[in-house]
C-alpha positions as CSV (number, residue, x, y, z in Angstrom):
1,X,173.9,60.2,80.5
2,X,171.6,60.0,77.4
3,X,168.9,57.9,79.2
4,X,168.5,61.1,81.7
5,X,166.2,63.9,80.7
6,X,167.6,67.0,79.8
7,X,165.4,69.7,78.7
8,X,163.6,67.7,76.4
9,X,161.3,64.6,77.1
10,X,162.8,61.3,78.1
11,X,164.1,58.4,75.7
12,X,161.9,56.2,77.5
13,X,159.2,56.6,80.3
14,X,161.0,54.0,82.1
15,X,164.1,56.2,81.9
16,X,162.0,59.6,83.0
17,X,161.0,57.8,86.0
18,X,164.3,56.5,87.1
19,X,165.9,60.1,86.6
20,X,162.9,61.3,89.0
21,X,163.4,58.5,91.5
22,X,167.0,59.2,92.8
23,X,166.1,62.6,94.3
24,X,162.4,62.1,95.7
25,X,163.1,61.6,98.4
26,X,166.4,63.3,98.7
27,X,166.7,66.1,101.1
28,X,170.6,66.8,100.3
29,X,173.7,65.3,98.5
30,X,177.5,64.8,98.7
31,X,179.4,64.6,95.7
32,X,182.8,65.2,95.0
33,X,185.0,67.6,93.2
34,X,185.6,66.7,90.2
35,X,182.1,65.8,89.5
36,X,181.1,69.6,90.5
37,X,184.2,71.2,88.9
38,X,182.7,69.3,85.8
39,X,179.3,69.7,86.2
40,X,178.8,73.1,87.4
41,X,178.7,74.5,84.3
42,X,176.2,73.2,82.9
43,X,174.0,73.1,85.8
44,X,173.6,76.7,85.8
45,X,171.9,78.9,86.9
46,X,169.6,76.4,89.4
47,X,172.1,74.4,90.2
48,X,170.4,71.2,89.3
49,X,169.8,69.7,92.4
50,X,167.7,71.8,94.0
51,X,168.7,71.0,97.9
52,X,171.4,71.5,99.5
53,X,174.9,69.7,98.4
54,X,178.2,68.8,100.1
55,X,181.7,68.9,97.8
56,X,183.9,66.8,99.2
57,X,187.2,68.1,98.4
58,X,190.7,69.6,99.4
59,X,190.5,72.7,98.6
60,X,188.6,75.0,100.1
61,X,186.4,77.1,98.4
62,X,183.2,80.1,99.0
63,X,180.2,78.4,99.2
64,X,178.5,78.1,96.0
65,X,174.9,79.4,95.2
66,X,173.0,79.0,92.0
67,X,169.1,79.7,92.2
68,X,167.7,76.6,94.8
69,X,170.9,74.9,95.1
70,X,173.5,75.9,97.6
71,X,177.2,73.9,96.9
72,X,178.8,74.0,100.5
73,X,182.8,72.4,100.4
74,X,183.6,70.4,103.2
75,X,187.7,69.4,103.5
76,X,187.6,67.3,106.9
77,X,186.4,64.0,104.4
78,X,183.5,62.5,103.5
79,X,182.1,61.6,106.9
80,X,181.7,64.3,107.9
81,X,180.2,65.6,104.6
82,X,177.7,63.3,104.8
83,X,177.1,63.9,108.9
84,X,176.2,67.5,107.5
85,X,174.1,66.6,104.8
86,X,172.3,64.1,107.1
87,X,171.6,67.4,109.5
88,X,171.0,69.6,106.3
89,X,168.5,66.7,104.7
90,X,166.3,66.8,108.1
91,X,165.2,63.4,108.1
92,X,164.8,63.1,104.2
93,X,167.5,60.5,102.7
94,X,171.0,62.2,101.6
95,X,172.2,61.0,98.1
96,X,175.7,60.1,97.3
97,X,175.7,61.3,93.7
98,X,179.5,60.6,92.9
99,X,182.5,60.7,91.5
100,X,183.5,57.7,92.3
101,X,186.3,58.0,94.8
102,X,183.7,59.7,96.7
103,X,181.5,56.0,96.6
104,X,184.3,54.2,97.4
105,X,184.3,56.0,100.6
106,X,181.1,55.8,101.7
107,X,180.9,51.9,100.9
108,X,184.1,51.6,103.2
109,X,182.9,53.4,105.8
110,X,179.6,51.6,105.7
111,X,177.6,54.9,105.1
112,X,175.6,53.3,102.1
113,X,172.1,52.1,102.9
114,X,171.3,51.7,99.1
115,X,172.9,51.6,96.1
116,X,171.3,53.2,92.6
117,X,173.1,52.2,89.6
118,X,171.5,53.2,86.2
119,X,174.4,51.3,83.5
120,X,174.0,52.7,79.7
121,X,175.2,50.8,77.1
122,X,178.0,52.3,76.2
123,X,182.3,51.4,77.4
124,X,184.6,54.3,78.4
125,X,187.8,52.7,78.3
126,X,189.3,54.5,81.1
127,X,188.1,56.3,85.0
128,X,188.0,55.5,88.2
129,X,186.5,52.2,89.1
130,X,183.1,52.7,90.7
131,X,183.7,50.0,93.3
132,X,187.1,48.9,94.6
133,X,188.0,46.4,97.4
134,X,187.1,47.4,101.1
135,X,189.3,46.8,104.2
136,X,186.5,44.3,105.3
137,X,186.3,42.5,102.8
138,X,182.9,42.2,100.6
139,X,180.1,44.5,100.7
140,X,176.9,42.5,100.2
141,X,173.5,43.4,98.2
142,X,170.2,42.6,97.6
143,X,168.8,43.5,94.5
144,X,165.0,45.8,95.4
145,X,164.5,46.0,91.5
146,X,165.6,46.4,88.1
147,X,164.1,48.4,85.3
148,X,165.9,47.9,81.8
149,X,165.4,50.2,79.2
150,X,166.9,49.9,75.5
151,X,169.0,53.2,76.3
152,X,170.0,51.8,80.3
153,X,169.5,49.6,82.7
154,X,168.6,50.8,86.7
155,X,169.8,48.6,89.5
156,X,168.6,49.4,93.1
157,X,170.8,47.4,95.8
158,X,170.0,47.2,99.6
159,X,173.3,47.0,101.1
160,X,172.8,44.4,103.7
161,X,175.1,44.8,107.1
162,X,178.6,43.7,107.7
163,X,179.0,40.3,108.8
């Protein structure tokens, strides 16, 4: 994540802008887990995102708040954590921030509208695949624009309906 702001300005303006542009116009997000068991931490004490946000997980857990940001843990799966982020957002667009797993959901259930992808430069070696296979075969895009950066580069996909 070093092409993200954090505290300090960012590498590039490019890069600034990008990080701004996934929540505008966000008015809630799912995420998984793992990516809040890792990330809560460091997000505190606002909580980061600033709206409300649906943990898919599990295990259940108290609802989470930290300043503006209130963690809610939904266990019946990830429709219908994003059916209540879609009533918690209140007609603003709901962000599927991740981990990966969680993605992979939402593209087979066809809950995807858009895809944001902001690739750095750098290989891990080892994770979860962000995309797998879907039941239905391929899941087609259509790029909306690219911004490339020397320290990432930011995809936006339409996902275009199932054939």
């Amino acid at each position: 994540h070093g092409w993200r702001p954090s505290g300090g300005p960012p590498p590039d303006p490019a890069d600034g802008a990008a990080a701004e542009q996934m929540f505008a116009t966000a008015g809630a997000v799912v995420l998984g887990r793992r990516m809040f068991d890792v990330g809560i931490g460091t997000w505190q004490p606002d909580g980061a995102f600033g709206r409300p946000c649906f943990v898919v997980t599990n295990r259940a857990h108290d609802e989470v708040v930290a300043g503006p940001t209130t963690f809610t843990f939904v266990t019946a799966g990830v429709a219908d954590a994003v059916e209540q982020a879609r009533r918690a957002a209140d007609g603003r667009d709901v962000v599927v921030a991740g981990g990966a797993q969680v993605v992979q959901q939402c593209l087979a259930l066809r809950l995807v509208d858009e895809i944001r992808l902001h690739v750095a430069p750098v290989l891990l070696g080892s994770g979860t695949p962000l995309f797998a296979p879907t039941a239905d075969g391929a899941v087609e895009l259509e790029r909306t624009d690219l911004v490339t950066t020397p320290h990432a580069t930011h995809l936006a996909l339409r996902v275009q309906p199932a054939a």
